[in-house]
Each structure stands twice: as structure tokens, then as C-alpha cells.
C-alpha positions in Angstrom: 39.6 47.0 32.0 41.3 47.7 28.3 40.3 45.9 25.7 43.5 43.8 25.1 42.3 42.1 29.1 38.6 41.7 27.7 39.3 39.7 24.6 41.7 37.7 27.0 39.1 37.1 29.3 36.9 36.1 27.1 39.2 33.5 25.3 40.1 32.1 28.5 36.2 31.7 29.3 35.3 30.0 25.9 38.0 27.8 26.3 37.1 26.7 29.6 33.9 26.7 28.3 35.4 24.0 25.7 37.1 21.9 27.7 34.2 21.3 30.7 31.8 20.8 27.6 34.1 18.3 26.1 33.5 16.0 29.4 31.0 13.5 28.3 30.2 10.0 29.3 31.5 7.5 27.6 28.6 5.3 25.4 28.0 1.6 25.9 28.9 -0.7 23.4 27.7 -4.3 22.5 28.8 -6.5 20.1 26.6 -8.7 17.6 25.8 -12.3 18.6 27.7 -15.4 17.1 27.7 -14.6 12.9 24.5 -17.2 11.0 26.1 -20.9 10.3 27.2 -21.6 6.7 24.1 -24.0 6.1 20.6 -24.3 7.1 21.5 -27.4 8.7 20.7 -29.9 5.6 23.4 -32.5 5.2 24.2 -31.6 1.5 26.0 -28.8 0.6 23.8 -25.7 -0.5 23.1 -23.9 -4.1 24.4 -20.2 -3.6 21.5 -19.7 -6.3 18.8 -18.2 -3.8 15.1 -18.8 -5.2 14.2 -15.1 -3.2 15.8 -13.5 -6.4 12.8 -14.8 -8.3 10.0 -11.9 -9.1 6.4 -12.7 -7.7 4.7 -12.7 -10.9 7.3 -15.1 -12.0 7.5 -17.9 -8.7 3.4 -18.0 -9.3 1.9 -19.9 -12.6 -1.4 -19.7 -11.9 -3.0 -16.4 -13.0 -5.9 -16.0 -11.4 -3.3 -16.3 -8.1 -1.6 -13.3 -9.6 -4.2 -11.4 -10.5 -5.5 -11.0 -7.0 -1.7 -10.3 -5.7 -1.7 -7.5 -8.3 -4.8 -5.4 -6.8 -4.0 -6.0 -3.5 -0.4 -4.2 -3.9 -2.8 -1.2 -5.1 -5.6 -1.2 -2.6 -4.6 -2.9 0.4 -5.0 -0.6 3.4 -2.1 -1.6 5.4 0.4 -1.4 2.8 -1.2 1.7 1.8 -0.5 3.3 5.4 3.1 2.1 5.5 3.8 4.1 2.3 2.1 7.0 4.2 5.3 6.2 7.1 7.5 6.5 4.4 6.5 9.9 3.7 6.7 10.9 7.0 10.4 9.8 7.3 11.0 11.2 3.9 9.9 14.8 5.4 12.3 14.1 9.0 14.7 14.1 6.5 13.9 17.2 5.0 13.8 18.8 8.7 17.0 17.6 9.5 18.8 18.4 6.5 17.5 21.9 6.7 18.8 22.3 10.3 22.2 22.4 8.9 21.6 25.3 6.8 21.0 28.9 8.2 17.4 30.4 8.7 16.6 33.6 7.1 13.9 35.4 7.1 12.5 39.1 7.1 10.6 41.3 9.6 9.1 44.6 9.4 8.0 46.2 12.0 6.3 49.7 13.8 6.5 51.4 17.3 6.1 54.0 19.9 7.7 54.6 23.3 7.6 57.5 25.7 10.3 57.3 28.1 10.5 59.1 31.6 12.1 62.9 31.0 14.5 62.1 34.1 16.0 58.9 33.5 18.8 58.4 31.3 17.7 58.0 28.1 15.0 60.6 28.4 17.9 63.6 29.4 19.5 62.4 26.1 16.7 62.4 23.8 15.7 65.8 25.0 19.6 67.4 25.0 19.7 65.9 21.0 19.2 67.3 17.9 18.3 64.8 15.1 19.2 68.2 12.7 20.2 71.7 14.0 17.1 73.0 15.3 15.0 69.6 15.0 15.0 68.0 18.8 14.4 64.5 19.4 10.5 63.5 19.3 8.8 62.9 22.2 7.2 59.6 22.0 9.9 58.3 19.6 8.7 56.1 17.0 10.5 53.2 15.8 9.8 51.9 12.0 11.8 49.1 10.9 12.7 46.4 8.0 15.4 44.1 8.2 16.3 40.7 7.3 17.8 38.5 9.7 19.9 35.1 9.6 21.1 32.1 12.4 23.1 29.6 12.3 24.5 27.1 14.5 28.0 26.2 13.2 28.0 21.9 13.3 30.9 21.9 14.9 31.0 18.3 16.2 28.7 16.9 13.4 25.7 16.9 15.5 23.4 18.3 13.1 25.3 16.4 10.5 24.7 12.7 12.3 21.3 13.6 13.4 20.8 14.1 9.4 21.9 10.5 8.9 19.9 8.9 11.5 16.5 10.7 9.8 18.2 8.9 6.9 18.8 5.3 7.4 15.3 5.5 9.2 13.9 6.5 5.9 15.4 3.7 4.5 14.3 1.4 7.3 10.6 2.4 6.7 11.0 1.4 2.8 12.2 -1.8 4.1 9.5 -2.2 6.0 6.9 -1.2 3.2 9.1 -4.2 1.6 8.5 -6.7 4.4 4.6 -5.7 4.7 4.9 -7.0 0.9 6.4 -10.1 1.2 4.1 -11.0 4.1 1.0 -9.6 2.1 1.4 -11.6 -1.4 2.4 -14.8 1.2 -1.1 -14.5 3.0 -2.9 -13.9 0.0 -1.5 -17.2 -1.3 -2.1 -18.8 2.0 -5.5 -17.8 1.4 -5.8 -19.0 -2.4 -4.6 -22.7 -2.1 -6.8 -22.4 0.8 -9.5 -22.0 -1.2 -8.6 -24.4 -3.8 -8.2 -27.1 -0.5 -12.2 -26.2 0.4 -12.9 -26.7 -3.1 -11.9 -30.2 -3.3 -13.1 -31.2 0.0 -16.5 -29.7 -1.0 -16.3 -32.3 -3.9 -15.0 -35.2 -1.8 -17.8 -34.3 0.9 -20.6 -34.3 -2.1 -19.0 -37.7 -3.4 -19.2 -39.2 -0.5 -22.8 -38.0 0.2 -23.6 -39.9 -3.1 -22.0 -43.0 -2.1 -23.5 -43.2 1.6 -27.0 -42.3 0.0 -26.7 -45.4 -2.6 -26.0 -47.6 0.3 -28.5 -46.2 2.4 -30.4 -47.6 -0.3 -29.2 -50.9 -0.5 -30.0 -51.4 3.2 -33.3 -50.5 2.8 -34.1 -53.3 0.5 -31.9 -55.6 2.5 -34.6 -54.5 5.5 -37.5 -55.1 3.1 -35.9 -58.6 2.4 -35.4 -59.2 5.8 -31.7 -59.2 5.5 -31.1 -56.0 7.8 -32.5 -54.3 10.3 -33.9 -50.7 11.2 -30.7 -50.1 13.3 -28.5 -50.5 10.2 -31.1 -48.2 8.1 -31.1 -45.6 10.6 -27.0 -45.7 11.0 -26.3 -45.4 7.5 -28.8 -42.0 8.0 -27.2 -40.6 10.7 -23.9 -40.5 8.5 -25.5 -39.1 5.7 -26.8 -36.6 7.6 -23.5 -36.2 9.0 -21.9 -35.6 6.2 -24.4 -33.4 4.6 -23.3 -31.3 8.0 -20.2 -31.3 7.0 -21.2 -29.5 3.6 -22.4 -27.0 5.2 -19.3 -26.4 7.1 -16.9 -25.8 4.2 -19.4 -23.6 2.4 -19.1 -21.5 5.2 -15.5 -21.8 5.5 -15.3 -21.3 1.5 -17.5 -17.9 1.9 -15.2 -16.3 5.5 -11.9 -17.6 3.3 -13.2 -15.4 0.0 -14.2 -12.4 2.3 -10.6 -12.5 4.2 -9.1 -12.6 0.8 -11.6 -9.9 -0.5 -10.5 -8.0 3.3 -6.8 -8.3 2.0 -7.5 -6.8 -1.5 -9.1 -3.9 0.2 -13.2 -4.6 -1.4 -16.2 -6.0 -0.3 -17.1 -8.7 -0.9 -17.3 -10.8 -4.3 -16.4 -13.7 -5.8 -13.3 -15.3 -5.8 -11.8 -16.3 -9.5 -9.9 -19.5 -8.9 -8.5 -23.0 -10.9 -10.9 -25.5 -10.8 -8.3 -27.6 -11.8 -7.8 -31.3 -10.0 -6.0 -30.0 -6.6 -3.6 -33.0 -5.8 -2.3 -32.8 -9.0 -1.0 -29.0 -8.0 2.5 -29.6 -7.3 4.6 -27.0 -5.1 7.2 -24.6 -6.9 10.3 -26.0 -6.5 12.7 -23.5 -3.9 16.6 -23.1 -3.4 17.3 -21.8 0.3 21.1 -20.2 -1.3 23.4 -20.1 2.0 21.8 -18.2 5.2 24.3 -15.2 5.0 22.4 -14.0 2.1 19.1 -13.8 4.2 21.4 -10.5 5.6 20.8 -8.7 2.0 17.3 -10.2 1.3 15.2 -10.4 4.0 13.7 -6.9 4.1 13.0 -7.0 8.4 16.5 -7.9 9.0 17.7 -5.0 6.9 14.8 -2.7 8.5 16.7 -3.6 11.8 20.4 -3.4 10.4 19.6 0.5 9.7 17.4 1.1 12.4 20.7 -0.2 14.7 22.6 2.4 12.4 20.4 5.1 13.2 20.6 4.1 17.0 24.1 4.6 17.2 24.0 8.0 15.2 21.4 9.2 18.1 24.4 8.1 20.3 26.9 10.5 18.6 23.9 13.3 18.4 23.2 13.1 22.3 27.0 12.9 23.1 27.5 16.5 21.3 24.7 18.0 23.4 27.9 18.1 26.2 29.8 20.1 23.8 30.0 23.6 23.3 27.8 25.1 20.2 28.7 27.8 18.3 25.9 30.1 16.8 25.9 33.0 14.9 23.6 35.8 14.3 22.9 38.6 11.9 20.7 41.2 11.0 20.6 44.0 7.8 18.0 46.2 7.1 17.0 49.9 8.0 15.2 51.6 11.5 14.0 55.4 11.8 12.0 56.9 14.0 9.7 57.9 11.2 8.6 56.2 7.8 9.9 58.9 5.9 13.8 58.8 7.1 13.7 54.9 6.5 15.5 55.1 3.2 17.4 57.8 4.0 20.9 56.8 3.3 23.0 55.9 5.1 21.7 56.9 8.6 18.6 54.8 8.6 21.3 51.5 8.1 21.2 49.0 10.7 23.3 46.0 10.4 24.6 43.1 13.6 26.6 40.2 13.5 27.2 37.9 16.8 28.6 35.2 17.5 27.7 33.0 21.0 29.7 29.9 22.4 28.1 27.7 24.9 28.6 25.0 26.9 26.5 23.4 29.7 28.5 23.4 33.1 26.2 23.2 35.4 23.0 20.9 36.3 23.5 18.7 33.0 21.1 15.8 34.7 18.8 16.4 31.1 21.5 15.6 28.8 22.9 12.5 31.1 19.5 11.3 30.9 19.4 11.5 27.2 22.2 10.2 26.5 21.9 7.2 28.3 18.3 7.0 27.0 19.9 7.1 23.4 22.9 4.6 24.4 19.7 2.0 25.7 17.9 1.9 22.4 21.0 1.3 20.4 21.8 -1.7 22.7 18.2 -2.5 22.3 18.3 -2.5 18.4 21.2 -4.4 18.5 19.6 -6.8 20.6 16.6 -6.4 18.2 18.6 -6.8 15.0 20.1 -9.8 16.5 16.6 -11.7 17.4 15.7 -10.5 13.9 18.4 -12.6 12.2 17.7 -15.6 14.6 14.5 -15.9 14.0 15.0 -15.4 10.1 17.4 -18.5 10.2 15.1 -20.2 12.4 12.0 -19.5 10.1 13.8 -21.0 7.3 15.3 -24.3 9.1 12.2 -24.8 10.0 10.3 -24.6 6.6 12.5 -26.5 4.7 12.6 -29.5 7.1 8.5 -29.1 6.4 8.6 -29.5 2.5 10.8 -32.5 3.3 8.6 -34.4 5.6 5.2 -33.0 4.2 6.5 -35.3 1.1 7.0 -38.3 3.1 3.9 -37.4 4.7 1.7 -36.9 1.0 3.4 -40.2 -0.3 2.0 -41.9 2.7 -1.1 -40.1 2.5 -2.1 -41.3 -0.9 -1.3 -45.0 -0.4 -3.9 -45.2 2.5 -6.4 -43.3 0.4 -5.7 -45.6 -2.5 -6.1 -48.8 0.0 -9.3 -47.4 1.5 -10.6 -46.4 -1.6 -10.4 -50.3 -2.6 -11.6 -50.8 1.1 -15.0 -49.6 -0.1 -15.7 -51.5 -3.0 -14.4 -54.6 -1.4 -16.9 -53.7 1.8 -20.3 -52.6 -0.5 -19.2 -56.2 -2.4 -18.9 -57.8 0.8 -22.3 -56.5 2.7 -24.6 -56.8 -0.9 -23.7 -60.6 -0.1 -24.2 -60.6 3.7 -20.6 -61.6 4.5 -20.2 -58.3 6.1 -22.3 -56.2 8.3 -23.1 -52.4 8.5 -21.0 -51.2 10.6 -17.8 -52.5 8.7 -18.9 -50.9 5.6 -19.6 -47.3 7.7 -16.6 -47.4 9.6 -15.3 -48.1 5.8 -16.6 -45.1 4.0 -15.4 -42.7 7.4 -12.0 -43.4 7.3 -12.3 -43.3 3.3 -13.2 -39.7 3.9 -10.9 -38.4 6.9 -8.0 -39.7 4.7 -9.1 -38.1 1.8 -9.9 -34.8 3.5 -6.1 -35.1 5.2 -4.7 -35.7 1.7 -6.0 -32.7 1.0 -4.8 -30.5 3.8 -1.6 -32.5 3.5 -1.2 -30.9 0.0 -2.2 -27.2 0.8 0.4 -27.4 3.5 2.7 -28.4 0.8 2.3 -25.3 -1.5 1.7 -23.2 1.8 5.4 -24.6 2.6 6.9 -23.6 -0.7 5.3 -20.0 -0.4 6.7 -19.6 3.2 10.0 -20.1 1.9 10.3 -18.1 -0.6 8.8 -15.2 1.8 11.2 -16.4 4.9 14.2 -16.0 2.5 12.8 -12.3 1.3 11.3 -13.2 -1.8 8.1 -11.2 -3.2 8.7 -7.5 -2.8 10.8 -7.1 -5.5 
């Protein structure tokens, strides 16, 4: 065959080669769900200001508050192992990036081999002369140093898009490290008013211990005059005793709440700094929800998902180039001899190569189908994800801001009963130090006094909680 027909031949092969390789499936696509609505559903018109612009350390006032935020963005052991995640994408990138360069490297390298006297290789060793009257060794050594280089050409921007994908999920995993944030200086606030809320329940509970022990001792007398009984006496003990219970149990909430905030600033434990202001007269910071398209640019988890989809449908493009041909090329440069001194002997000791190789699967692709459509199913699942993502980011925000607004109808409420019962008492102690009531009036009295004061109190802690979970739903805090 001449070599005119073997360069023909082997054109026509790589281009058949090319054009079986070029037969791959086509990829699944999905479209996004409906786009968010204009408005969180409130009846007046929203402020395009969005309160998720606002710095943490300048949407909390109280500084003991942002003290305790400020150590836990340095020790806290989860955020701590996200930034190690980031690394590791950080490094993927690296990889990928130096896939699309060529490898070189260098070898050196010693050997011996005898070969049979009657085989082909052997008659021509032994008929040779390396110079006239010098014959061919026999074992032939082989001493080498080269360098060598490969490269696979990115012909259809495989290595290229693979490279991108390592990219956006790079940037995906310092959105994350954003979202842990946000959710971190939320809980720690959660935490904090909390705290404050046990506080001032411990001092309602002791209050109330002092006002159920003085009328303990009015009954007593009243007994000793004849005027009560041992069954009122022992009642008003039992709810002393009760409530002295119920000390107990917020001190032991106070000391797990202090610990799980201690837990989230990555120490043992220790005490808590906190305002020892008056509690109820904490009033929440005042948030602007913006419009919910800008929950798309703020909330860090729904852009962790936007580029995670990205990255999805760059693996798509990467596994739909595996049916393609690739193209790499070899080459070596260095020199061989059969003995260390004729290596730099110039230039017969010079060994140099350079190949090229194009190939295509034909045959028994089942692998790459399966890849392929294993890449094609997690893009349509992190579309699906990137969609639930920003539904329940809208959702978490509808539902927060209807909170604030019926948590203040509920704390207006709230404070008028504790201001009638409060009156209730006084009225009732009057009432039973002149007989006109009994016992049980003035207990049931003093209960209700303190359930409504203790639910004025959670009432309020669900207010600030509310204001703090808006400005984490709307991706406020990691900045």
C-alpha cells in the first residue's frame, strides 16, 4: 500500500471516526416554575428599599447582642468546616483548570536486555557495528533521559466547561458559607432575646412568689381569727410552692439556653453578658421586605442553588463530549544510548517523538449513556431544587411578615389583660382582707395574673424573634 492510500485511509477512518462520535443523545430540558409575584401579598404597595442591605452590626443596638455574634463568626465549628468546603472547591478548580494545560514532566531511566541470538532482532544486533570493528553488545544496555509532554486538545470545550462547573460550585460553596452566616447570627439572636424572656419571667415568678407568700400570711391570721380555714391556708401553700417550682424551671432553662449559646460560640461554658434592661420595653427593629424579586440577589441559598443549577447543566455539556472524538498529542525529547558514556554524544544519542491520536467510542458506549443521563437527572433535579429554594424563600417571608403584624395585635391585647388583672389583684386582696371574697377567687386571681404576664412576655420575644427572621429570610446578616 503507498503512502498517498495510507494517509487516505486514515483520513477516511478519523472522519468516520468523527462523525459516529458526533451521535449523541440529545439532553433533557426543563423550564423554571411560574417567576415570584410582584408583592409579598400585603395590600399596600412595597418599599423597593430592602432592610437585608443593612450590616449585622448595624440592624442590632444592643452590644452585648453583638459582641457574642462577633466571636461566634471566629470560633463557631460549623461555619468553620464550611470554609474548609470552600477550600476544597477552591482546589477542584485548580485541578480542572490544570487539565486544560499540557503535562510535562521528566524521566530518567537504566536497563538491560539479552535477546535470543536467532530471532530477529538478535541476527541484527549481532550483523551491526556500532563503529568499524566495535559489534553490538550483548546484553544491550539502555540509559535514558528525556522529558516528555501530553495534551488532550479541548476540542469541544469539555475540559473548558468542566472548568466552569468546578467554578460556579466554588461560588456555590461561598454562598453557602454565607447562608450558614445568616442562619448562625439569627440563632444566636433567637437565643439572646431568649434569654432576656427567662430573665423577666424569673422576676415575674419571684414577684409573684412575694405576693402569694404575703397572702399566705393574711390567711393565717384570718385562721387564727377564725375567719378562714386550714383548707384556705394550705391552698394558698400549695401555690407558693408551685410557684417556687416554677423558679426552678427557668433557672434551668436560663443555664441549657446560656450553654446552647456558649455551644454556638464554639466555648464551654460561662456566663452569658446580657441587658438587664426592662424587657417589654425592648421594641423590635423596624424591617422593609423590598419586592420578592430581590430575594433572587440576596438570599445566599437561592443563589447557592442558581449556580449549583449552572454547574448541572455544564456537567451536561461535559458528559455530551465524552461521545465525541478527543484529540491528544504526545511528545518526547531527550537522549538514549546503550551506555552512559555515549549519552551526550551528539547527535546520535538524540531521541525525539511527536503523536498525535483521534478517538472516538463506536462500540459498547452503555458507560457514557449512563453518564450522561446521570448528569442530565441532576440538572433537572437542581432545577427542581432551585425552584423549591425560591418557594420556600417567598413563603418564609409571607409568612413572617404576616407574624410581626398579628404578634402586634396580639401584644396590644396582651398588655390590656395584664393591666386588668394586675387591678384584678388588688381589687381581690381588698376584697378577701374584708371577707367579701373567698380564697379561691383571690388564687384563681393571682394565676391568671401570672400566665398572662408570662405570655406577655413570650408574646414579646416572638416579636423581636420575628423581626430577626426577617431580616435572615430576606438574606440579611452575612454581609
Amino acid at each position: 500500500m503507498s503512502k498517498f492510500k495510507l494517509y487516505q485511509y486514515s483520513a477516511a477512518l478519523g472522519l468516520c471516526l468523527a462523525v459516529v462520535g458526533c451521535k449523541a443523545p440529545a439532553a433533557e430540558t426543563a423550564t423554571t416554575s411560574a417567576p415570584v409575584p410582584e408583592s409579598f401579598g400585603a395590600a399596600k404597595a412595597q418599599d423597593t428599599t430592602n432592610t437585608s442591605t443593612v450590616k449585622w452590626n448595624d440592624f442590632f443596638k444592643d452590644q452585648n447582642l453583638v459582641d457574642l455574634i462577633d466571636v461566634a463568626l471566629k470560633n463557631n465549628q460549623e461555619l468553620n468546616m464550611t470554609l474548609q468546603e470552600i477550600e476544597i472547591a477552591k482546589n477542584d478548580v485548580r485541578v480542572r483548570k490544570g487539565l486544560l494545560l499540557p503535562s510535562v514532566g521528566i524521566r530518567a531511566g537504566a536497563g538491560v536486555e539479552k535477546v535470543g541470538r536467532y530471532t530477529s532482532q538478535g541476527a541484527g544486533d549481532a550483523t551491526t557495528e556500532i563503529k568499524p570493528g566495535v559489534e553490538t553488545p550483548d546484553p544491550l544496555g539502555d540509559f535514558t533521559i528525556a522529558a516528555y509532554a501530553n495534551w488532550e486538545v479541548d476540542i469541544w470545550k469539555k475540559l473548558r466547561n468542566s472548568k466552569k462547573a468546578a467554578v460556579n460550585r466554588y461560588l456555590a460553596t461561598v454562598e453557602g458559607k454565607n447562608f450558614v452566616v445568616t442562619n448562625l447570627i439569627a440563632e444566636i439572636a433567637d437565643s439572646y432575646y431568649e434569654l432576656l424572656a427567662l430573665d423577666s419571667q424569673l422576676d415575674i415568678v419571684k414577684q409573684t412568689i412575694t405576693l402569694q407568700s404575703n397572702a399566705l400570711e393574711i390567711v393565717k391570721i384570718q385562721k387564727q381569727a377564725a375567719r378562714a380555714t386550714e383548707l384556705g391556708v394550705k391552698k394558698f401553700e400549695a401555690e407558693v410552692l408551685t410557684s417556687k417550682s416554677l423558679e426552678f424551671d427557668i433557672l434551668q432553662q436560663i443555664k441549657e439556653n446560656e450553654n446552647k449559646i456558649n455551644f454556638l460560640l464554639g466555648r464551654y461554658p460561662q456566663e452569658i453578658k446580657r441587658t438587664n434592661s426592662n424587657f417589654l420595653a425592648l421594641l423590635p427593629a423596624s424591617v422593609s421586605s423590598g419586592i420578592p424579586s430581590q430575594l433572587l440577589m440576596n438570599r445566599p441559598d437561592v443563589k447557592q442553588a442558581e449556580l449549583e443549577l449552572v454547574a448541572a447543566k455544564l456537567d451536561v455539556k461535559v458528559a455530551r463530549a465524552e461521545f465525541y472524538p478527543s484529540l491528544d498529542i504526545s511528545a518526547a525529547f531527550g537522549v538514549q544510548a546503550f551506555k552512559p558514556s555515549y549519552l551526550f554524544t551528539f547527535p546520535e544519542s538524540i531521541l525525539y517523538s511527536l503523536a498525535g491520536d483521534l478517538a472516538a467510542p463506536l462500540i459498547n458506549r452503555n458507560a457514557i449513556k449512563a453518564e450522561f443521563s446521570s448528569a442530565n437527572a441532576r440538572q433537572l433535579q437542581a432545577l427542581y431544587n432551585y425552584d423549591k429554594t425560591v418557594l420556600n424563600a417567598y413563603l418564609e417571608v409571607s409568612n413572617q411578615l404576616s407574624k410581626i403584624d398579628n404578634l402586634q395585635k396580639s401584644y396590644d391585647l396582651k398588655s390590656q389583660q395584664v393591666g386588668a388583672l394586675n387591678t384584678s389583684i388588688d381589687i381581690s386582696n381588698d376584697l378577701f382582707k374584708s371577707a367579701r371574697v373567698d380564697y379561691f377567687e383571690v388564687l384563681m386571681t393571682q394565676r391568671d395574673a401570672l400566665e398572662s404576664k408570662l405570655e406577655l412576655i413570650d408574646t414579646k420575644k416572638e416579636q423581636l424573634n420575628a423581626a430577626v427572621h426577617v431580616y435572615r429570610d430576606l438574606g440579611g446578616g452575612w454581609k
